[in-house]
C-alpha positions as CSV (number, residue, x, y, z in Angstrom):
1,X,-15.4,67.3,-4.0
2,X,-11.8,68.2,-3.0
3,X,-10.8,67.2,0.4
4,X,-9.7,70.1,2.9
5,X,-7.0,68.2,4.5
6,X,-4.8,68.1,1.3
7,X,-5.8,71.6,0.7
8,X,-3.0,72.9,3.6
9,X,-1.8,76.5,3.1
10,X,2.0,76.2,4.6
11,X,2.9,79.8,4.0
12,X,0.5,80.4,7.1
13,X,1.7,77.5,9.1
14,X,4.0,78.3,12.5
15,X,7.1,77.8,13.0
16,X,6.3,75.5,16.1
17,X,3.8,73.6,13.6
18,X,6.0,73.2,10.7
19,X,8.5,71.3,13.6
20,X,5.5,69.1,14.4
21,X,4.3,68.5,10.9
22,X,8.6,67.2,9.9
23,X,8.2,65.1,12.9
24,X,5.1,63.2,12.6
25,X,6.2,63.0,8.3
26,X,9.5,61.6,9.7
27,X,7.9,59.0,11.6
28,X,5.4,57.9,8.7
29,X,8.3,57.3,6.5
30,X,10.1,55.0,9.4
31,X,7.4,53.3,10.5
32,X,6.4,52.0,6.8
33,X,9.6,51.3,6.4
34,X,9.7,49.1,9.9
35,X,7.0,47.4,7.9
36,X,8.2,46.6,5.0
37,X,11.6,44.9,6.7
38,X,9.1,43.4,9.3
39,X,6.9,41.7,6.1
40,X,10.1,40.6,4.3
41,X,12.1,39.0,7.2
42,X,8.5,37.5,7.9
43,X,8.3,36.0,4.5
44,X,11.7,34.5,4.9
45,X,11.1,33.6,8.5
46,X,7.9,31.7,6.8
47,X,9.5,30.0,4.0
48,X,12.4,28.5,6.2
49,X,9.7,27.2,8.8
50,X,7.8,25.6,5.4
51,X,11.8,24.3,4.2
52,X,12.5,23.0,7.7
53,X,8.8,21.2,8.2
54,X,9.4,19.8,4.8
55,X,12.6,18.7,5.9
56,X,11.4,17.3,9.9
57,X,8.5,15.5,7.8
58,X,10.6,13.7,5.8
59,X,13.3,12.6,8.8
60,X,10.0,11.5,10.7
61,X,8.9,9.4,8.0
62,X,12.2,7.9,7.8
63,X,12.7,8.0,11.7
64,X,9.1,7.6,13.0
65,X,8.3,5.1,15.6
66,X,5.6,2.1,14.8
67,X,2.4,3.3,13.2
68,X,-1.0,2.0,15.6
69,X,-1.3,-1.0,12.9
70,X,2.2,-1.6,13.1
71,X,2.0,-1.6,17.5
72,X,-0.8,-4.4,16.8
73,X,0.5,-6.5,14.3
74,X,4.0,-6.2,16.3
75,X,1.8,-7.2,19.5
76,X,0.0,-9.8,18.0
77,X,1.0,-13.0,19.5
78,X,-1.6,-15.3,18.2
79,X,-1.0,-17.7,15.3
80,X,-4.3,-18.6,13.6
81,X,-3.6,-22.1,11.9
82,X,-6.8,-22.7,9.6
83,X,-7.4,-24.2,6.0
84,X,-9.9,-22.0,5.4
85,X,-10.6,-18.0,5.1
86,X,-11.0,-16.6,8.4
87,X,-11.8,-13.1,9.4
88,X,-11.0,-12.5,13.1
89,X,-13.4,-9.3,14.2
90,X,-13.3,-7.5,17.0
91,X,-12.7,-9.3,20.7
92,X,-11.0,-12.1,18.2
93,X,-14.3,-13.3,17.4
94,X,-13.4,-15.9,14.5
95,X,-15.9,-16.2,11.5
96,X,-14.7,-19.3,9.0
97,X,-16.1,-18.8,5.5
98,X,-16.1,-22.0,3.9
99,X,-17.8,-21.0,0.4
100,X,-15.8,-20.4,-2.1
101,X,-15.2,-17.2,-3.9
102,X,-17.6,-14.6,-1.6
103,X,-17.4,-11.4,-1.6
104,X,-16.8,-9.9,2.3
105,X,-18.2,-6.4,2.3
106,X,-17.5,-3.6,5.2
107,X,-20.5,-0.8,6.1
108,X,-18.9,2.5,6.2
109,X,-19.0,2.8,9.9
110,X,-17.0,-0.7,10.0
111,X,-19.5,-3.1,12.4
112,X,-21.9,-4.4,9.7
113,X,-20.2,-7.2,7.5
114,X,-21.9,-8.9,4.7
115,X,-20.4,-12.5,3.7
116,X,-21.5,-13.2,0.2
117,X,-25.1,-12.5,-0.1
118,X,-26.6,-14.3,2.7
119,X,-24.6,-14.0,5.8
120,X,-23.4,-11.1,8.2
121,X,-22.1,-10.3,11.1
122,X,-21.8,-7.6,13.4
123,X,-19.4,-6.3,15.9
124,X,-19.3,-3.5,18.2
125,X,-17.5,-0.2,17.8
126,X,-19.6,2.9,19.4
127,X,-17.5,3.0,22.1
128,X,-14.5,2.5,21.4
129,X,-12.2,5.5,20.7
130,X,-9.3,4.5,19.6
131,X,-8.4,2.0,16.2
132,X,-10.2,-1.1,15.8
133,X,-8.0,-3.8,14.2
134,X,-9.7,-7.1,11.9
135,X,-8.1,-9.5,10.0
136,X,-8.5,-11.5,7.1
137,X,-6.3,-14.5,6.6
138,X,-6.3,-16.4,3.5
139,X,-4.4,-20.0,3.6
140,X,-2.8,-21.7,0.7
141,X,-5.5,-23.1,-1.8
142,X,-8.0,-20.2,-0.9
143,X,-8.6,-16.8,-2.1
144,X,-10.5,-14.1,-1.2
145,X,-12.2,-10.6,-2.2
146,X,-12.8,-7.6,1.0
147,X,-14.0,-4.3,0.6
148,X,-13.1,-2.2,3.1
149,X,-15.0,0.5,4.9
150,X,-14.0,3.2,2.7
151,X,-15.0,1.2,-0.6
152,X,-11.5,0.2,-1.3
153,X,-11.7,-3.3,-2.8
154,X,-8.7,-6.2,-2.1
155,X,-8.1,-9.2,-3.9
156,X,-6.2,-11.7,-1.4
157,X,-4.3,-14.3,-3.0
158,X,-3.3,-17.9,-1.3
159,X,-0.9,-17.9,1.7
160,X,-1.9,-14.3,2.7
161,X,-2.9,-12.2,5.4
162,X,-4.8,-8.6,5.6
163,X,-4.5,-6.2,8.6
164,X,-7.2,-3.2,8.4
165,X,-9.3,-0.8,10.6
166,X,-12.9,-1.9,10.9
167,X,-13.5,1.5,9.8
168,X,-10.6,4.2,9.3
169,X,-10.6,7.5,11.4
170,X,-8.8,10.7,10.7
171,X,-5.2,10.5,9.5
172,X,-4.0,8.3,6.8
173,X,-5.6,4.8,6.0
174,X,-3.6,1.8,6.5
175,X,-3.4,-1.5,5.9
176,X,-0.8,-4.2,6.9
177,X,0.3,-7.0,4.2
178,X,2.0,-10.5,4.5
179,X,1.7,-12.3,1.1
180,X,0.3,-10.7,-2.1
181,X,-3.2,-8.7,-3.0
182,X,-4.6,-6.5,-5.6
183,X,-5.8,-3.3,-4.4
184,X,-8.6,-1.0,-6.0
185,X,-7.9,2.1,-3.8
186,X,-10.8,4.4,-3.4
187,X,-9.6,7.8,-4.4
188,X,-9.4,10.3,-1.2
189,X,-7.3,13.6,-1.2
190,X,-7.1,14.1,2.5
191,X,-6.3,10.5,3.2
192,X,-3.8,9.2,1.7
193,X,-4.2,5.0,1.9
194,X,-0.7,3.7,2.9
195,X,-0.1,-0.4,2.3
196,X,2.3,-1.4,5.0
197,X,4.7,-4.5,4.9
198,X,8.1,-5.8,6.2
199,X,10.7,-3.7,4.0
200,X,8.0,-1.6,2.3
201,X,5.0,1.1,2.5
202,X,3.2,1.9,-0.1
203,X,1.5,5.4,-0.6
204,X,-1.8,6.1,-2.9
205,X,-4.5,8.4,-2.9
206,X,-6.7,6.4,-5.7
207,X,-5.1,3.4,-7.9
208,X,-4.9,-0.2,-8.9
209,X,-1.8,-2.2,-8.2
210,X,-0.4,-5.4,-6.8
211,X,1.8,-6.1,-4.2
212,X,3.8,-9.8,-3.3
213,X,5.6,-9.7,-0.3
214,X,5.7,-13.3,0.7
215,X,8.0,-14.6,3.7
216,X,10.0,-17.1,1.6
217,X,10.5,-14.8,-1.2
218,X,13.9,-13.4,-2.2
219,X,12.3,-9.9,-3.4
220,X,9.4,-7.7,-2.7
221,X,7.0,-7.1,-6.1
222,X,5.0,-3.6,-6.6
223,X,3.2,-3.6,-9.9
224,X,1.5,-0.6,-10.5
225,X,-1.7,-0.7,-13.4
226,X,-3.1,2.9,-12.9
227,X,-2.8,5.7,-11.3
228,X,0.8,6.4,-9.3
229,X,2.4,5.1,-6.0
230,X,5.3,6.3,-3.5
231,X,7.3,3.8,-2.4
232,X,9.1,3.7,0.8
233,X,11.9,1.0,1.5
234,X,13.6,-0.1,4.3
235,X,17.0,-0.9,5.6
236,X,17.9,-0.4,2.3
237,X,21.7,0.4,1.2
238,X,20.7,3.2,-1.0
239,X,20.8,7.3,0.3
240,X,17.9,7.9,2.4
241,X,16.5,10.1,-0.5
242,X,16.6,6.9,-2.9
243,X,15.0,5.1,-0.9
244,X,11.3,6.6,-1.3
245,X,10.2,5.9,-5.4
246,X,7.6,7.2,-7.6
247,X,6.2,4.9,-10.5
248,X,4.3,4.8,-12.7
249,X,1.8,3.0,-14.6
250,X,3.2,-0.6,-16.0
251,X,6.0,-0.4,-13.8
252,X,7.6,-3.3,-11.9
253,X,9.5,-2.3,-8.9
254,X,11.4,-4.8,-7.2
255,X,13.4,-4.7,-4.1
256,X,15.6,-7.5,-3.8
257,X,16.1,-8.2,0.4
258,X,19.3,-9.8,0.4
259,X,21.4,-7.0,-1.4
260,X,18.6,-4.7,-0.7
261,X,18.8,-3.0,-3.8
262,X,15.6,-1.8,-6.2
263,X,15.1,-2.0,-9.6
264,X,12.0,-1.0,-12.1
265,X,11.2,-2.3,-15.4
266,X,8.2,-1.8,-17.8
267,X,5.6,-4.4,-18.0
268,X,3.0,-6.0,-19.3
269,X,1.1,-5.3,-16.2
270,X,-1.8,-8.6,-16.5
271,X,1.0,-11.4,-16.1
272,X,1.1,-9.7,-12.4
273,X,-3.0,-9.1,-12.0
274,X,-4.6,-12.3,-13.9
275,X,-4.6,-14.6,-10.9
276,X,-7.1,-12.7,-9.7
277,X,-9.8,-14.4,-12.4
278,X,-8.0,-17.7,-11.9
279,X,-5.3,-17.4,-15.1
280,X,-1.5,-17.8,-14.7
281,X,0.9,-15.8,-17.0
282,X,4.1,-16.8,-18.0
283,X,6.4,-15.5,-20.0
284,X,10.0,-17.4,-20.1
285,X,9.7,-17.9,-16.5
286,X,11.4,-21.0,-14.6
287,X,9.3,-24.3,-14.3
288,X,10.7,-23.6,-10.2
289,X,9.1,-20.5,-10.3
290,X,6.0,-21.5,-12.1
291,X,5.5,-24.9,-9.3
292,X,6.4,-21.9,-6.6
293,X,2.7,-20.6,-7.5
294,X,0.9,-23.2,-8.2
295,X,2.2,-24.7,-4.7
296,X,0.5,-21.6,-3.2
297,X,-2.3,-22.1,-5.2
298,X,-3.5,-25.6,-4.7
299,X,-2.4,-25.7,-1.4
300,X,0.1,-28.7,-2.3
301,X,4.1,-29.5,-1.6
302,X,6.0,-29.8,-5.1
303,X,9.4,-30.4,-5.2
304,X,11.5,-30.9,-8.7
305,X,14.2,-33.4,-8.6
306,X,16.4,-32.4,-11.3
307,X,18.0,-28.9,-11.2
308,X,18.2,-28.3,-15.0
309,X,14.6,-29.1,-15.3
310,X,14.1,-26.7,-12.3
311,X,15.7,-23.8,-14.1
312,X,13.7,-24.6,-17.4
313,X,12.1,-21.9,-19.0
314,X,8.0,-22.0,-20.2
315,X,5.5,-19.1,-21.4
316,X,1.5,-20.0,-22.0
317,X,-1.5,-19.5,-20.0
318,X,-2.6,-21.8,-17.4
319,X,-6.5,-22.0,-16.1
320,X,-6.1,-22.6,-12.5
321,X,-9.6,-23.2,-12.3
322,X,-9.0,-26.7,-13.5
323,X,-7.5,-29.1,-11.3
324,X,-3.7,-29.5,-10.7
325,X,-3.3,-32.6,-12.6
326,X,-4.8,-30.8,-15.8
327,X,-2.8,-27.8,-15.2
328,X,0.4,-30.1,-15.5
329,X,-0.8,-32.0,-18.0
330,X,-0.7,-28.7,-20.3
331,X,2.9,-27.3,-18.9
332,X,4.0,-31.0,-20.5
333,X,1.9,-30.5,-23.8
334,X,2.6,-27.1,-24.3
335,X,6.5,-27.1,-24.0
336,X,7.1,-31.2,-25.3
337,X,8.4,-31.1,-21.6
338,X,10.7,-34.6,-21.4
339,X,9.6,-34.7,-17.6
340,X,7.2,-37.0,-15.2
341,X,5.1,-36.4,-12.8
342,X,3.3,-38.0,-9.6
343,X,0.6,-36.4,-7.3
344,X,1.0,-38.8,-4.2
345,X,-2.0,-39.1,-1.9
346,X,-0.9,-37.0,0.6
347,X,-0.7,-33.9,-1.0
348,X,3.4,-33.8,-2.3
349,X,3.7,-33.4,-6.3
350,X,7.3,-35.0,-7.3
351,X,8.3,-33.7,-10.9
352,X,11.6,-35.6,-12.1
């Protein structure tokens, strides 16, 4: 079927209409090509706004004043002394878990808690809109295992302390660290779940890595198993772009806080995760460094006299699970150690 519009005849077409006809053609032609420059400068226009949010995003991140969980923890006055695990809910309602070894489990919307298999507690959340805060505080000589709301699971090791929603809304999930944990992140696209610490945040979608960040530490540990991590320093001395890191898997990142420098290194990633079922690691590490975490670990003050001794170098494994006597007893077997001991009654182990 042929189409009477296209089938014109111009020999019988006015003078008048030929003028009309050249004018309207001329206009076609101009207003596509108005389109065409609007659609490229619109493309450009679109990909500078993209370069220039890209650019605001990562000067916020760098720039950005105190996440909600960093307002709290900055506004938390409180000191909880205890010698055992304590998990402060909402309206710092204080539950003291004396067991050993249970497991604290989170409902997904946050205000049922299961401790071990026998006990839980509740806390109310309907109406609250804004971030609910709970914390887990592990002392020295305890551990602990949480899983959160969202199914991510934490090991908690001594001397350590957990900040975390009672259930996470919209926007990223965080968490604020003092001391060291192992975290089994449940895997979440549209929320990314962000570790915060002094000098450090951590960035994960779904992975398995530790983190030490302990007070009296001269350096901040990320160990990453699987998965991958971005790393976000602070007050470093590095460029601003050096200071966010990507690892990955069997990598030790280290940020060192007095020169506040980093460095990575490839590891054998279960020296750094084996505490969690009660085994030391060591591999040609200093007998200071080995009585640092033990300290930690049995909850006892150990102080080494002589500072060659104290800079002497031992590898093995070590059941912590044993008492601390045994444990020492082995460190002298295993390396025909020429050193002594005592475990005085008041909790202080003198090696000399």
């Amino acid at each position: 079927m042929k189409d009477n519009k296209s089938n014109i005849n111009f020999s019988q077409i006015s003078k008048e209409e030929k003028s009309k006809l050249k004018h309207r053609i001329e206009r076609s032609v101009y207003t596509y090509a108005q389109k065409r420059r609007i659609k490229k400068y619109a493309f450009r226009f679109a990909a500078a706004s993209i370069l220039l949010l890209v650019s605001i995003g990562i000067f916020n991140h760098q720039n950005q004043t105190d996440s909600p969980i960093e307002s709290f923890v900055n506004s938390s006055t409180s000191d909880h002394q205890t010698n055992e695990v304590q998990l402060i809910l909402n309206d710092n309602k204080n539950i003291e878990i004396t067991d050993e070894n249970l497991e604290i489990i989170y409902s997904n919307n946050g205000e049922n808690v299961a401790i071990g298999k026998s006990k839980s507690v509740n806390q109310k959340l309907e109406e609250s809109k804004e971030m609910v805060f709970n914390t887990l505080i592990v002392p020295y000589g305890k551990r602990s295992e949480i899983v959160l709301s969202d199914g991510t699971k934490v090991w908690i090791n001594s001397g350590s302390k957990l900040i975390f929603p009672a259930t996470f809304l919209k926007g990223n999930r965080e968490v604020y660290l003092e001391g060291e944990a192992i975290f089994d992140v449940t895997h979440n696209k549209h929320q990314p779940f962000i570790v915060k610490s002094k000098n450090q945040d951590i960035e994960v979608l779904g992975t398995v890595f530790n983190v030490s960040n302990y007070d009296d530490d001269d350096a901040v540990f990320t160990i990453l198993k699987s998965g991958s991590i971005n790393l976000h320093y602070k007050n470093t001395n590095l460029l601003s772009s050096q200071s966010e890191l990507k690892i990955t898997p069997n990598t030790l990142a280290t940020y060192h806080k007095e020169a506040k420098t980093i460095h990575t290194e490839t590891v054998d990633v279960e020296t750094y995760f084996s505490w969690r079922d009660g085994v030391f690691i060591f591999k040609n590490d200093a007998l200071k460094t080995i009585m640092k975490k033990l300290s930690r670990y049995y909850n006892v003050e150990i102080s080494i006299t002589d500072k060659d001794l104290a800079n002497q170098t031992f590898s093995g494994y070590l059941d912590v699970n044993q008492d601390l006597e045994h444990v020492m007893q082995i460190i002298k077997e295993a390396e025909s150690s020429q050193f002594n001991y005592q475990l005085t009654t008041n909790k202080k182990l003198i090696i000399n």
